[in-house]
C-alpha positions as MATLAB code, in Angstrom:
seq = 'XXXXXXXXXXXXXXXXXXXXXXXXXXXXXXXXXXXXXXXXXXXXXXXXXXXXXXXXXXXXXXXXXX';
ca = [
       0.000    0.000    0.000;
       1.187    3.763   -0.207;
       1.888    5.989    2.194;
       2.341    9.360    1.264;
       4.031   12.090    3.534;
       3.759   15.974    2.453;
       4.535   19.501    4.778;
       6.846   22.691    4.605;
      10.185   19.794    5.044;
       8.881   16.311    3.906;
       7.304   15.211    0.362;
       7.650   11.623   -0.235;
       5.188    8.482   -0.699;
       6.522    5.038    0.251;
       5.331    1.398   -0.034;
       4.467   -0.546    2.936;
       3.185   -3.869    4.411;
      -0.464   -3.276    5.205;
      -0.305   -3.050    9.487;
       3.081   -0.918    9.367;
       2.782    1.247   12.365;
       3.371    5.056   11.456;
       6.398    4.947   13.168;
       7.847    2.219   10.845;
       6.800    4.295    8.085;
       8.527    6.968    9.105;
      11.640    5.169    9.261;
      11.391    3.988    6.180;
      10.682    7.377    5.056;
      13.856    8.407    6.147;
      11.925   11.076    8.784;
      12.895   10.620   12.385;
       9.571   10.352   13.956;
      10.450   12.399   17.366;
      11.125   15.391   15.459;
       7.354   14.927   13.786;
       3.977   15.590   14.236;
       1.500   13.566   11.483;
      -1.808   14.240   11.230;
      -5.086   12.845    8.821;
      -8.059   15.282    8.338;
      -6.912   17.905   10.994;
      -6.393   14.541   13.663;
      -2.994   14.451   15.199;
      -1.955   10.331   14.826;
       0.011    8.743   17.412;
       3.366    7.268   16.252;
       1.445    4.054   17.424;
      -1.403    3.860   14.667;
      -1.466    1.014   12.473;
      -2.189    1.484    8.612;
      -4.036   -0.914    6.641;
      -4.869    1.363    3.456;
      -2.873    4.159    1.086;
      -3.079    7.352    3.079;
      -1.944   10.927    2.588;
      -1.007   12.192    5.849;
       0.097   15.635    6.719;
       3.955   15.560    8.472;
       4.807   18.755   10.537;
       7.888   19.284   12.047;
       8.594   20.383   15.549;
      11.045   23.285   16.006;
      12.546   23.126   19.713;
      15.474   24.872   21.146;
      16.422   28.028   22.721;
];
């Protein structure tokens, strides 16, 4: 199935076994999931979710430091 990842930093899709956790797709995305947030129609998704079915999903990235 594909998984495709767009935002400001990240435009990519990939191919994945269907229950591939987000995380795992991330990986394989070559995105490093803590500096993430993903979301799906305005939902943030934990890191956790399993996907069973080509998605488009929304990848933000977290800016932290001082």
């Amino acid at each position: 199935m594909e998984i495709t990842f767009s935002g400001r930093d990240h435009n990519c899709t990939i191919e994945v076994e269907p229950n591939t956790t987000l995380r795992q797709a991330l990986v394989l995305a070559k995105i490093l999931p803590s500096t993430v947030i993903v979301s799906y129609e305005e939902k943030i998704l934990p890191h956790s979710t399993v996907l069973n079915s080509d998605v488009h999903l929304l990848v933000t990235t977290v800016s932290s430091g001082g």
